[in-house]
Backbone atoms as SQL, in Angstrom:
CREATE TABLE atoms (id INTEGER PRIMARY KEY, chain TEXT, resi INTEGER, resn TEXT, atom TEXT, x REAL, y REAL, z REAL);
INSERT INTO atoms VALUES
  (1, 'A', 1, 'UNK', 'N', 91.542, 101.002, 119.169),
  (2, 'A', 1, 'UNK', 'CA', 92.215, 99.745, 118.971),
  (3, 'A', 1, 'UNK', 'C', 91.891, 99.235, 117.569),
  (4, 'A', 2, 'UNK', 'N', 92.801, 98.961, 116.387),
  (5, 'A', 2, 'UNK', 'CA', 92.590, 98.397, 115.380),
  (6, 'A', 2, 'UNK', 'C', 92.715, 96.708, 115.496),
  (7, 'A', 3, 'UNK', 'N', 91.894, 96.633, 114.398),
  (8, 'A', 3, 'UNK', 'CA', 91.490, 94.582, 114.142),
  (9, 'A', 3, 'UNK', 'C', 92.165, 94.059, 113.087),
  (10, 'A', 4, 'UNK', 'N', 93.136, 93.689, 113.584),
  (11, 'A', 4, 'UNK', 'CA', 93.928, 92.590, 113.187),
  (12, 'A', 4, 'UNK', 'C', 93.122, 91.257, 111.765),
  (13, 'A', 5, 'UNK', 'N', 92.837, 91.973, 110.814),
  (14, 'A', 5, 'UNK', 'CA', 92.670, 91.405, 109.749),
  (15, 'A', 5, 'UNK', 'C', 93.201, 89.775, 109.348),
  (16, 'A', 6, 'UNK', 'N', 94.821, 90.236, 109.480),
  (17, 'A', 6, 'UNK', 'CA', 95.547, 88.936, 109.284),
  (18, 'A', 6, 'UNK', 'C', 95.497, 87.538, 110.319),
  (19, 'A', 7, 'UNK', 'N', 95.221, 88.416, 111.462),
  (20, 'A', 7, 'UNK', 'CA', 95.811, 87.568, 112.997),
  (21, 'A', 7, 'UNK', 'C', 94.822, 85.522, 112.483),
  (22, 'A', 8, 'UNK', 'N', 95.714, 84.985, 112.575),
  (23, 'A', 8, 'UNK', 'CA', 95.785, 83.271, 112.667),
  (24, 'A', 8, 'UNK', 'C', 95.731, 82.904, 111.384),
  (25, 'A', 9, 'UNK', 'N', 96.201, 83.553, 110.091),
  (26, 'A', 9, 'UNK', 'CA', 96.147, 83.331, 109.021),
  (27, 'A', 9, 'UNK', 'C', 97.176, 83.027, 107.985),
  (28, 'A', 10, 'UNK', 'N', 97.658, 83.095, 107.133),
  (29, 'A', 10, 'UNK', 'CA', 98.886, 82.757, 106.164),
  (30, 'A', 10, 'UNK', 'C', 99.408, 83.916, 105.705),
  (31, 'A', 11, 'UNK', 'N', 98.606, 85.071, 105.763),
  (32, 'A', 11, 'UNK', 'CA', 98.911, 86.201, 104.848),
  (33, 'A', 11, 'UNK', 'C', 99.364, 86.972, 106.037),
  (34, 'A', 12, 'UNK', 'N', 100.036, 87.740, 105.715),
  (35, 'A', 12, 'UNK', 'CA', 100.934, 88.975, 106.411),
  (36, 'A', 12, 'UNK', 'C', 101.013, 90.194, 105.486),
  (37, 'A', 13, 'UNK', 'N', 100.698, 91.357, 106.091),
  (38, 'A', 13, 'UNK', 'CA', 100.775, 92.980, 105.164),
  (39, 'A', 13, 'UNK', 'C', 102.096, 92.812, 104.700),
  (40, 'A', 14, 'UNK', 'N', 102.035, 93.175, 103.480),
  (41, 'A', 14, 'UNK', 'CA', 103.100, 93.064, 102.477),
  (42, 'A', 14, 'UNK', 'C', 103.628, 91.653, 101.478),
  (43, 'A', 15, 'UNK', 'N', 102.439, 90.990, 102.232),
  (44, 'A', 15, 'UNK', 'CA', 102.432, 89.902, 101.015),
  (45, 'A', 15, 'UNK', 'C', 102.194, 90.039, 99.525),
  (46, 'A', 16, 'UNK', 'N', 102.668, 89.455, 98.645),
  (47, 'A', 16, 'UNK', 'CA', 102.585, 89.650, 97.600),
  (48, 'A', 16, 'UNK', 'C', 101.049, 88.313, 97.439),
  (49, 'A', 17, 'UNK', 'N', 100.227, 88.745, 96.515),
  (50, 'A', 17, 'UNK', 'CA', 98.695, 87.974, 96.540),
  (51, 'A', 17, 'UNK', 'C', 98.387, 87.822, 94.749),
  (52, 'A', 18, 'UNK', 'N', 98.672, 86.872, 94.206),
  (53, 'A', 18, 'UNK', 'CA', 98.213, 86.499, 93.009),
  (54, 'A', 18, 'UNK', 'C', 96.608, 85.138, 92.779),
  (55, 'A', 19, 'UNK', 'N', 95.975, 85.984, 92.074),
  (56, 'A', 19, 'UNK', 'CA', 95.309, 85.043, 91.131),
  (57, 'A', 19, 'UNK', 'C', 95.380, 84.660, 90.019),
  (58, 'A', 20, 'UNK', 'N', 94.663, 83.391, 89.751),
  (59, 'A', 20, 'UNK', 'CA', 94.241, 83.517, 88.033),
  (60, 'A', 20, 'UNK', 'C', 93.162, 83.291, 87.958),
  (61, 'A', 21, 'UNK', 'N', 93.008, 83.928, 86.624),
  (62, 'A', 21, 'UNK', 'CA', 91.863, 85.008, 85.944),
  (63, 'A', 21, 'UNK', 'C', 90.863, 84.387, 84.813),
  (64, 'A', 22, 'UNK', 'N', 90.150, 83.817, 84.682),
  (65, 'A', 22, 'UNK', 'CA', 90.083, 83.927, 83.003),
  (66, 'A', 22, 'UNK', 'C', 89.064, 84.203, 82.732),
  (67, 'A', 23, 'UNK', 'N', 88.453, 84.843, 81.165),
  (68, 'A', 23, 'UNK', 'CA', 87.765, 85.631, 80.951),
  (69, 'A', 23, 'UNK', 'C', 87.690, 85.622, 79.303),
  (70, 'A', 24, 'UNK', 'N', 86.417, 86.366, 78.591),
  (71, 'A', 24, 'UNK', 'CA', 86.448, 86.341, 77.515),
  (72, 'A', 24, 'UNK', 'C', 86.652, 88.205, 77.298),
  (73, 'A', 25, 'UNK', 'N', 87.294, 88.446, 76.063),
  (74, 'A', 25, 'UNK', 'CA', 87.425, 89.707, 76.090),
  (75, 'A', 25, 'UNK', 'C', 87.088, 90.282, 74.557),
  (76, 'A', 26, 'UNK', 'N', 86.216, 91.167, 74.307),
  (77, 'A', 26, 'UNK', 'CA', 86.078, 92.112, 72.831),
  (78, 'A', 26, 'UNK', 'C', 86.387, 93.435, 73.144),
  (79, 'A', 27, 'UNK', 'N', 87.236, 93.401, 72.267),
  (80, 'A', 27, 'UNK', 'CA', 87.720, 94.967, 71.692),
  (81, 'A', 27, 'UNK', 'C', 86.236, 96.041, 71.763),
  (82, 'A', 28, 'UNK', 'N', 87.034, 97.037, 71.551),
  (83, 'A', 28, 'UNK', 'CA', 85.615, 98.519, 71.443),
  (84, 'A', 28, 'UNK', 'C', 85.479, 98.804, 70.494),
  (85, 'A', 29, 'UNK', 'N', 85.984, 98.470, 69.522),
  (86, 'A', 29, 'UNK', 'CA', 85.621, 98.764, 67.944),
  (87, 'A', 29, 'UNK', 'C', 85.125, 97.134, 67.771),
  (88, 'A', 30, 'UNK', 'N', 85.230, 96.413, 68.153),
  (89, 'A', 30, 'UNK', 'CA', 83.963, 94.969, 67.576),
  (90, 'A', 30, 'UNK', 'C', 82.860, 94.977, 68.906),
  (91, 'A', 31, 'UNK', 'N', 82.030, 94.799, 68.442),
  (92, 'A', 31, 'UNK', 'CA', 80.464, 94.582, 69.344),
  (93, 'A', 31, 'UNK', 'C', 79.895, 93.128, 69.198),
  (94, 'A', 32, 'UNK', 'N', 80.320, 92.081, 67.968),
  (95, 'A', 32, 'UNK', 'CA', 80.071, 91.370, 67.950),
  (96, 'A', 32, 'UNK', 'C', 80.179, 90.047, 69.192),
  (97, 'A', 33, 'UNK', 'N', 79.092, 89.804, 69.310),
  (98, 'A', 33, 'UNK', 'CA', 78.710, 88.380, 71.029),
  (99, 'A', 33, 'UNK', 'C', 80.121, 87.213, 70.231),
  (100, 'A', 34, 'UNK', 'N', 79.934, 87.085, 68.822),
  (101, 'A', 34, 'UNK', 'CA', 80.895, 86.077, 68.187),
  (102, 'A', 34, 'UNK', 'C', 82.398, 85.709, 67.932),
  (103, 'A', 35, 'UNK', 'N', 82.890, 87.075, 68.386),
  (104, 'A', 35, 'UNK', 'CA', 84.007, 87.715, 68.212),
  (105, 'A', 35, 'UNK', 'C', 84.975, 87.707, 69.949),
  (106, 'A', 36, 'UNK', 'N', 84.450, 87.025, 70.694),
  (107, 'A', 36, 'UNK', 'CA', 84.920, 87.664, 71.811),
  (108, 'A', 36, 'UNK', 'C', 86.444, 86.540, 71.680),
  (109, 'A', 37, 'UNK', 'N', 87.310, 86.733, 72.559),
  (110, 'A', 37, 'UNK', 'CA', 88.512, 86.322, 72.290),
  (111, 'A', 37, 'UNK', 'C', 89.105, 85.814, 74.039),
  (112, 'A', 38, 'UNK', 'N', 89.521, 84.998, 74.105),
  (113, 'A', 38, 'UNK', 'CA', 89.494, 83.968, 75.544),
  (114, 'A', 38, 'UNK', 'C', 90.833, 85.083, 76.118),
  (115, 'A', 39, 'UNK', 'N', 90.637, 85.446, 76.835),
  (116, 'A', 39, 'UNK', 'CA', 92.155, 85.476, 77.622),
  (117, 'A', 39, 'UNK', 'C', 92.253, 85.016, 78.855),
  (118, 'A', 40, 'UNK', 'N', 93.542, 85.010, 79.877),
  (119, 'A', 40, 'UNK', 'CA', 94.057, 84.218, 80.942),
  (120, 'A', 40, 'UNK', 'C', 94.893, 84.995, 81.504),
  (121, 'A', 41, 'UNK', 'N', 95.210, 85.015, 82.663),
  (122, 'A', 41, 'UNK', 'CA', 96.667, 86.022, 83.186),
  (123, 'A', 41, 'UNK', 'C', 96.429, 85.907, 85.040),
  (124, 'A', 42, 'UNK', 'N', 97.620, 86.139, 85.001),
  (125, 'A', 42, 'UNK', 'CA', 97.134, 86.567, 86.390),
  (126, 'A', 42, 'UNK', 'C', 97.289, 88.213, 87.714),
  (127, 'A', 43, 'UNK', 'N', 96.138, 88.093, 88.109),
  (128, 'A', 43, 'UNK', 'CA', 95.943, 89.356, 88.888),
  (129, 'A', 43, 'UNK', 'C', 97.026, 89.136, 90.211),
  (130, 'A', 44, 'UNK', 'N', 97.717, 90.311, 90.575),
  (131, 'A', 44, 'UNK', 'CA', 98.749, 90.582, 91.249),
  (132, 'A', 44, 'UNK', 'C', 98.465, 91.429, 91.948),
  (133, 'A', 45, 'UNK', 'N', 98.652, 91.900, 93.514),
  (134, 'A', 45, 'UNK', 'CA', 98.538, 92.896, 94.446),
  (135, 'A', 45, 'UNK', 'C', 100.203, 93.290, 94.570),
  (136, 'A', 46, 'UNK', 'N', 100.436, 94.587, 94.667),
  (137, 'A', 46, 'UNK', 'CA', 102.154, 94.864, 94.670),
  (138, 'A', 46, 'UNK', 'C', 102.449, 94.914, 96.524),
  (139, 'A', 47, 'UNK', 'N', 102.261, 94.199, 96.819),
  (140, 'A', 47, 'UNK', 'CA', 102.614, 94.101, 98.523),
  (141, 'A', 47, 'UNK', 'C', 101.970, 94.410, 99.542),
  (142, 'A', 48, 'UNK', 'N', 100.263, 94.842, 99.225),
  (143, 'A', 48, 'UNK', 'CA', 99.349, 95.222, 99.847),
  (144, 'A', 48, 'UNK', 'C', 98.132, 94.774, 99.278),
  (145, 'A', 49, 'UNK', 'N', 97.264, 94.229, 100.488),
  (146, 'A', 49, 'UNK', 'CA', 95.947, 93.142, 99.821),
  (147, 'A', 49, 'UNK', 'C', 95.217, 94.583, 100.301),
  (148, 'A', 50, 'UNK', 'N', 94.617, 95.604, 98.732),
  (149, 'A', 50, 'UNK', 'CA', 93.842, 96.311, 98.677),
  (150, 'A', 50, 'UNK', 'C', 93.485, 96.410, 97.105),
  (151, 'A', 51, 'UNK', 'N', 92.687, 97.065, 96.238),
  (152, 'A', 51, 'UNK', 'CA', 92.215, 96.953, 95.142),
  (153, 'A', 51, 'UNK', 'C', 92.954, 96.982, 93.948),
  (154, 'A', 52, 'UNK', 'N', 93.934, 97.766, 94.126),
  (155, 'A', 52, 'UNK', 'CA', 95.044, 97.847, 93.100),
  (156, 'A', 52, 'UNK', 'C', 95.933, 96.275, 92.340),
  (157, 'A', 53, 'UNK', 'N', 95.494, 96.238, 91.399),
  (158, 'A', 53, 'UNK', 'CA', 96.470, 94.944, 90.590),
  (159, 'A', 53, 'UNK', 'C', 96.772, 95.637, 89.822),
  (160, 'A', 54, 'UNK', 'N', 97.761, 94.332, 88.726),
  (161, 'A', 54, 'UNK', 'CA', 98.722, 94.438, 87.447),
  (162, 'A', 54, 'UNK', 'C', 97.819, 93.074, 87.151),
  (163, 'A', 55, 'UNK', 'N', 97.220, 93.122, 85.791),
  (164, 'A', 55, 'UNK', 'CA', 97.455, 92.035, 84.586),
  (165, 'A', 55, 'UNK', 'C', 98.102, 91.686, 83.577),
  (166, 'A', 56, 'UNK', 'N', 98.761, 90.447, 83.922),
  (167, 'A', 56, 'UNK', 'CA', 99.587, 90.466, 82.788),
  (168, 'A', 56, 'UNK', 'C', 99.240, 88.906, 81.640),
  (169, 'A', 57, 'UNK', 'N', 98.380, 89.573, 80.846),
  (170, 'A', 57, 'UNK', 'CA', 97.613, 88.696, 79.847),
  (171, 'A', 57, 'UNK', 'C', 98.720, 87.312, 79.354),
  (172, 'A', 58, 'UNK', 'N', 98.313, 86.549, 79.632),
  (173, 'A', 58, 'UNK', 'CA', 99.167, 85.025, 79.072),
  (174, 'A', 58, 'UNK', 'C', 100.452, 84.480, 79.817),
  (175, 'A', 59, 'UNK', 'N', 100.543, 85.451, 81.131),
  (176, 'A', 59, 'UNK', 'CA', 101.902, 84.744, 82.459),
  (177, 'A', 59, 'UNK', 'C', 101.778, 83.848, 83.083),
  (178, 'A', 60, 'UNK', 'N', 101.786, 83.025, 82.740),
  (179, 'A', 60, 'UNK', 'CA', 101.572, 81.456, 83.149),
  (180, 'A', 60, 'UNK', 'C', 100.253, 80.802, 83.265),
  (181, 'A', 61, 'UNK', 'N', 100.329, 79.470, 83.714),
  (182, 'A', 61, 'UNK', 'CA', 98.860, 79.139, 84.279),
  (183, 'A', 61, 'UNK', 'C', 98.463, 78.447, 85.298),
  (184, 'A', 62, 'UNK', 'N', 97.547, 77.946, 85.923),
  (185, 'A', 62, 'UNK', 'CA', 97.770, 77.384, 87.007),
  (186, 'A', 62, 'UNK', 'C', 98.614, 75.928, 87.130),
  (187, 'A', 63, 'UNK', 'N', 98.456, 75.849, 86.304),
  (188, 'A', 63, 'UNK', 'CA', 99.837, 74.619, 86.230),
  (189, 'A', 63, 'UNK', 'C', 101.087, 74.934, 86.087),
  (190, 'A', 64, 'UNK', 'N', 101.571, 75.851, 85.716),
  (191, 'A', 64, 'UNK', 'CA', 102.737, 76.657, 85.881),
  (192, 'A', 64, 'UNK', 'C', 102.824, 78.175, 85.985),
  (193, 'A', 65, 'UNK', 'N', 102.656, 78.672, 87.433),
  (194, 'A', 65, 'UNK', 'CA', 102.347, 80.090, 87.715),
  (195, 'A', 65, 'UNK', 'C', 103.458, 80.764, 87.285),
  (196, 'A', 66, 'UNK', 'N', 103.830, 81.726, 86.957),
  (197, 'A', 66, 'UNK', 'CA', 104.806, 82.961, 87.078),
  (198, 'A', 66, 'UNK', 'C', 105.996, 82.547, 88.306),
  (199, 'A', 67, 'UNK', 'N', 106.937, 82.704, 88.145),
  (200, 'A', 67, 'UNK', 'CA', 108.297, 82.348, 88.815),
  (201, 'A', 67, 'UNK', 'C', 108.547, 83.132, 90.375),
  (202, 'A', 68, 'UNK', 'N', 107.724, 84.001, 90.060),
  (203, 'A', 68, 'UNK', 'CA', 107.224, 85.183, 91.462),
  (204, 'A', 68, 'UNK', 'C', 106.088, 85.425, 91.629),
  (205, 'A', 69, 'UNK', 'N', 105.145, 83.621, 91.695),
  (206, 'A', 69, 'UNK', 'CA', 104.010, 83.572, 92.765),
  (207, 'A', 69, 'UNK', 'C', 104.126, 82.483, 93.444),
  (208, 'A', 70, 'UNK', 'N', 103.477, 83.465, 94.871),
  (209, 'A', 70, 'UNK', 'CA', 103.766, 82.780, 95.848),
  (210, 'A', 70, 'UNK', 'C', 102.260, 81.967, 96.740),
  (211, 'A', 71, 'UNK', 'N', 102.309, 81.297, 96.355),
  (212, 'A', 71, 'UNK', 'CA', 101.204, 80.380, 96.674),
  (213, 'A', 71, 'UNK', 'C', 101.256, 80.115, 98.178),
  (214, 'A', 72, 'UNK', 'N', 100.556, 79.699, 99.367),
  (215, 'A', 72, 'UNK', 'CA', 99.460, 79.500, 99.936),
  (216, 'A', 72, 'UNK', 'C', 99.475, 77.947, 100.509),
  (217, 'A', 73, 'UNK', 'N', 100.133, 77.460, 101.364),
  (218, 'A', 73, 'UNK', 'CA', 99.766, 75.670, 101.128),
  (219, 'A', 73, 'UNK', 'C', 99.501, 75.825, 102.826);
């Protein structure tokens, strides 16, 4: 008998599942702590809540998500 992960919850298999992200980021050719560079984006599951995302650096923000996320209320 498998366990029902989802059962009394909002999410359903094949939901689409976004976060946002943010983070500081340096290149591999700079090492410098001074140099690091802010980015933002948000992490995307393609229709299955398992490890696999897409980032897509600077797609909205939480004040205005991406046009195809689906939020949670």
């Amino acid at each position: 008998m498998s366990i029902d992960a989802f059962h009394n919850t909002s999410l359903h298999i094949g939901d689409v599942i976004s976060l946002y992200a943010k983070g500081r980021y340096r290149s591999v050719e700079d090492r410098s702590e001074e140099r690091l560079s802010p980015r933002t984006g948000f992490l995307s599951t393609l229709g299955l809540v398992d490890d696999r995302c897409i980032v897509e650096i600077g797609n909205g923000t939480p004040d205005s998500p991406p046009k195809k996320f689906r939020g949670i209320f």
